[in-house]
C-alpha positions, -999 to 999 in steps of 0.1 A, spaced: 4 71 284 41 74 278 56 107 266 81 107 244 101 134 226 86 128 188 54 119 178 68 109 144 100 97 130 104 94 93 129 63 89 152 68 56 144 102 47 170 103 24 157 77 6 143 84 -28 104 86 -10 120 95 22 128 125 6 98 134 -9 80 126 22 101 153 43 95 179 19 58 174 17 60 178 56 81 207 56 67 229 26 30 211 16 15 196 45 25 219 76 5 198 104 -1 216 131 22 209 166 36 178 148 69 169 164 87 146 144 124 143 134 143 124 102 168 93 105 186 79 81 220 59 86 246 90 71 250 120 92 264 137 62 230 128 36 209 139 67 226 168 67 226 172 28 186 165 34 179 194 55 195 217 34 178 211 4 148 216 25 156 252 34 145 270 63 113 254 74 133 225 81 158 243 104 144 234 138 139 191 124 161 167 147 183 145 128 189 108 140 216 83 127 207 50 134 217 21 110 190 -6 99 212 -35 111 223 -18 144 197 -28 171 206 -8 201 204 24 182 169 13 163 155 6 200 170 40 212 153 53 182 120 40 194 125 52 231 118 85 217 88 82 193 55 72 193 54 64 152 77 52 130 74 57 95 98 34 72 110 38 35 140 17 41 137 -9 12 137 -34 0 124 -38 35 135 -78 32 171 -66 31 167 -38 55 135 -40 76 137 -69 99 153 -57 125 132 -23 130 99 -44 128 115 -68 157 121 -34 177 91 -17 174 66 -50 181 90 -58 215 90 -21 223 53 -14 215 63 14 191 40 22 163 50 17 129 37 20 90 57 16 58 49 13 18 65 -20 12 46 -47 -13 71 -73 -2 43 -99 3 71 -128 12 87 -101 37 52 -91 54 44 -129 59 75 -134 78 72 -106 97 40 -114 109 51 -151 118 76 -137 139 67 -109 158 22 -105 157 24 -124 192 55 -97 210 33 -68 190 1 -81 209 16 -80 237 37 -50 236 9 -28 223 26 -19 187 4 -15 158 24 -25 121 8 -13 97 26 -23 60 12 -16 28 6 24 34 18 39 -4 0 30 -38 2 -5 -28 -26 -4 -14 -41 23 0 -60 33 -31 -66 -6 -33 -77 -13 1 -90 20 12 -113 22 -21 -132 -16 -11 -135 -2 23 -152 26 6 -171 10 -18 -185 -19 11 -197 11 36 -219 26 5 -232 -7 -4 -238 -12 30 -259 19 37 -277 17 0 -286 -19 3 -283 -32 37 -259 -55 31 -218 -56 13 -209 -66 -14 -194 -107 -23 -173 -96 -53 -153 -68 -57 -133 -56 -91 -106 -30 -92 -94 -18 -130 -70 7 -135 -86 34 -159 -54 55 -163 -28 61 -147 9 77 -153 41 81 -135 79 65 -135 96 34 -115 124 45 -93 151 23 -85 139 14 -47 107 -4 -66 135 -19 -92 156 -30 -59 122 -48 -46 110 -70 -71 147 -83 -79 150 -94 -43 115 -110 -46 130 -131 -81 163 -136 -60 145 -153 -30 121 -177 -53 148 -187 -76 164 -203 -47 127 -214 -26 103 -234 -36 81 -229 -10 84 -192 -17 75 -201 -52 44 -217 -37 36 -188 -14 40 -164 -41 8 -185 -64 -14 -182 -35 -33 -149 -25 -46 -161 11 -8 -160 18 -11 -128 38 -47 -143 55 -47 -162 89 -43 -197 88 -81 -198 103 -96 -178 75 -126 -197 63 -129 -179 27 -130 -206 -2 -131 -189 -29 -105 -196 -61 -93 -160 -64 -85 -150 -98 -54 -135 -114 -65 -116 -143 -48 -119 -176 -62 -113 -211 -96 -112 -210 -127 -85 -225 -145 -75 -191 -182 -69 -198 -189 -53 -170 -165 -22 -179 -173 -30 -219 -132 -34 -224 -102 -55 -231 -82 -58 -200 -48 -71 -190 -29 -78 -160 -20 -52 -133 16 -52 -120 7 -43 -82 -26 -67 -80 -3 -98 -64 5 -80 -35 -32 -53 -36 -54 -84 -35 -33 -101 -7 -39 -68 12 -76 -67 8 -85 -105 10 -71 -101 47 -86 -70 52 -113 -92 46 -104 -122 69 -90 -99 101 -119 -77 101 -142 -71 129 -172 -79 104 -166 -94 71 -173 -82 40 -185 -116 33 -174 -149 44 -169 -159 10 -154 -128 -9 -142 -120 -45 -115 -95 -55 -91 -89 -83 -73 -64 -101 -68 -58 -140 -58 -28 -163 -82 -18 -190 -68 -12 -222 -104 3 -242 -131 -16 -263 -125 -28 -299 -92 -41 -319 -74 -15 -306 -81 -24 -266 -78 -62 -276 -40 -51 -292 -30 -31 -267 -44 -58 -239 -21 -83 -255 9 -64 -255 6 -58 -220 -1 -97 -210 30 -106 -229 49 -81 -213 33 -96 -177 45 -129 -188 81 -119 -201 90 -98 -181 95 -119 -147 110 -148 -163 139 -119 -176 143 -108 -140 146 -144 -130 175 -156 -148 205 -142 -134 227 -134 -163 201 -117 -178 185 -95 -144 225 -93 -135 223 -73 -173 194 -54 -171 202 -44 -136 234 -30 -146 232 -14 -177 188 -9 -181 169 -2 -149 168 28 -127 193 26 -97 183 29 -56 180 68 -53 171 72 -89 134 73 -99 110 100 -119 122 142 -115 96 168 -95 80 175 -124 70 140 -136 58 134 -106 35 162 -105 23 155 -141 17 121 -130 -19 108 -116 -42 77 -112 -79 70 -120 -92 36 -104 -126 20 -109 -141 -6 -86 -176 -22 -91 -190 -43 -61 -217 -67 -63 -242 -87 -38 -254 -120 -37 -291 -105 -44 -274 -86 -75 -268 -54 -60 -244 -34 -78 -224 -3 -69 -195 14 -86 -171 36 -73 -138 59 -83 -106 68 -65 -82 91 -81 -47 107 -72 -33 135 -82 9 128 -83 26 98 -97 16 69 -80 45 49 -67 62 84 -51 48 116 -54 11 104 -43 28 74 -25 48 96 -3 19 116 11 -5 92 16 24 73 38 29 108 56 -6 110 66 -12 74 74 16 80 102 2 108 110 -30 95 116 -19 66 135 -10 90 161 -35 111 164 -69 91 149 -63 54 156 -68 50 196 -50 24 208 -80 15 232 -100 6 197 -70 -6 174 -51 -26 197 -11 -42 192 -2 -62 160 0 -65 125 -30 -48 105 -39 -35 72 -48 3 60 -89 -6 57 -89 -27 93 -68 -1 110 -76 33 101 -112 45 99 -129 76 75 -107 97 95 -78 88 70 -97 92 38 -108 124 50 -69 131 55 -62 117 21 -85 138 3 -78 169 22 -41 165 18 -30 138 -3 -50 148 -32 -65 113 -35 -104 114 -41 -127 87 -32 -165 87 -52 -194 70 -56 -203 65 -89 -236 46 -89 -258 21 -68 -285 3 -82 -306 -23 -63 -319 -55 -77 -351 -50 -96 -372 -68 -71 -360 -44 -49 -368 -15 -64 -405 -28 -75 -410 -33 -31 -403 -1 -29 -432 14 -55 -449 -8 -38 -447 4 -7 
């Protein structure tokens, strides 16, 4: 075991979530003998940073090191164990770091939902991260811990309640309220930029295995929900705006997995919008909206518009207080091939793209240095469910103020007539 100065570094901590994330390690979450330090690529913002934090940030290292400047990113990794990375949109800014930390054997976790980005990624550097030890780990803020992390829950109840998990899984979004910040804005104009130009991209972006090995075996035609009533949740629903990259993060949680949730395994993502006319209205508002809105963002006279004059700036995104007034309820119900059924909840208790975001990336680096041993979690490119076990949603609920519940499990009525039998 190498010892190196930091177990943590926080990588663009004056970023928008950067900043959030230091001051949830400086004020809310004090982990005990934590050494970590903040990087960013302006001496004079890092400086700004620590300021604003006050004086339980006074003894924090500060690092420059620029995104694009390789020698100081491998530097950077000389002297931590974990790197944690809100540099976005990582397709613009977090190649180079990734290449670093997979040659160097560095440990790393970020809370992109860059799917096109993480596919690359993987094609380039899963094989140097093998070797080299790293463990990448993308995918660590709303999208999709809650996502991810709730199925894993969810299939390890159904597992001890029925013997067996579940084939299809749902995820709808009950409630859920917070702002867009400008990083998120920066993201999804990149991803429209790329595909004008890519037809292959444009391919890759209509297929969820994308993120799966190319040996994955599952067959299933997963679906992308749109405007539909969902019996099972006795509601209209619409489409979700984070399910294209959540369902590519669970479906190869699914495939990489020691053991399966099934070889042949259902999941999608919708928002429900309430029963009746006024469910079914507000359900088609938001499927328009779903449908409008990326063919805006992919004209470039009108994103170049809406971009200038509309949407939230990088830096800009929702004030303390919105954040703490925000929150998200999710509901997933799982189901067997013998007609099993189990329903579970997962809630957060901050906005969900940066005040929850932001800690549940803190304490997934943090976990991944001191719960994930690298003799059972070995090098390369994994997701939040295959990587880190209870040990995180412990952490999540302790600190993050995420909470993760079973609902309800009822076995198949043949079941449950063997057992009066008995």
């Amino acid at each position: 075991m190498i010892n190196k100065e930091f177990d943590i570094v926080v990588f663009g901590a004056t970023s928008f979530v950067g900043k959030i994330l230091c001051e949830y390690l400086v004020g809310e979450h004090l982990e005990p003998n934590l050494s970590w330090a903040m990087a960013a690529r302006s001496q004079a913002k890092l400086d700004e940073l620590k300021e604003e934090l006050g004086s339980n940030a006074s003894n924090i290292p500060l690092i420059v090191a620029d995104s694009f400047d390789e020698q100081a990113l491998q530097s950077l990794c000389e002297r931590t164990h974990v790197i944690i990375s809100t540099v976005g949109p990582y397709a613009l800014y977090g190649d180079v770091l990734i290449k670093v930390c997979a040659e160097s054997g560095t440990d790393y976790c970020d809370l992109t939902g860059e799917a096109q980005w993480i596919r690359r990624m993987i094609a380039a550097h899963e094989e140097a991260a093998k070797a080299s030890g790293a463990r990448i780990i993308n995918c660590c803020g709303f999208d999709s811990i809650p996502s991810d992390l709730g199925v894993k829950f969810l299939q390890q109840h159904a597992k001890y309640k029925f013997g067996r998990c579940c084939n299809k899984v749902h995820m709808r979004v009950k409630a859920t309220k917070g702002g867009a910040s400008g990083g998120t804005i920066a993201s999804a104009i990149n991803i429209y930029k790329e595909a004008a130009k890519n037809p292959d991209l444009r391919k890759e972006l209509r297929d969820y295995y994308s993120l799966c090995p190319s040996s994955h075996q599952n067959e299933v035609i997963q679906k992308s929900v749109g405007l539909e009533y969902d019996e099972d949740f006795s509601s209209w629903v619409a489409p979700f705006i984070m399910a294209g990259i959540n369902m590519r993060i669970v479906l190869r949680s699914n495939a990489i997995a020691d053991e399966q949730y099934a070889s042949q395994f259902e999941y999608n993502e919708a928002t429900l919008t309430a029963d009746g006319r006024e469910g079914e209205k507000k359900a088609k508002g938001l499927a328009r909206f779903s449908r409008i809105g990326p063919m805006l963002l992919a004209i470039p006279p009108i994103r170049a518009i809406l971009t200038r004059f509309f949407l939230p700036k990088p830096g800009q995104g929702p004030s303390p207080e919105e954040q703490k007034a925000g929150f998200f309820d999710l509901r997933f119900i799982g189901k067997t091939e013998q007609g099993d059924e189990i329903k579970v909840k997962v809630t957060g208790d901050r906005d969900p793209g940066y005040g929850s975001s932001a800690k549940m990336l803190a304490q997934a680096g943090i976990s991944l240095r001191r719960d994930v041993d690298k003799s059972e979690i070995a090098g390369g490119f994994w997701t939040p469910a295959t990587a880190y076990g209870d040990r995180l949603i412990e952490r999540l609920q302790n600190y993050a103020g995420l909470s993760f519940e079973l609902q309800s499990a009822i076995p198949t009525q043949q079941e449950v007539v063997a057992e009066e039998v008995d």
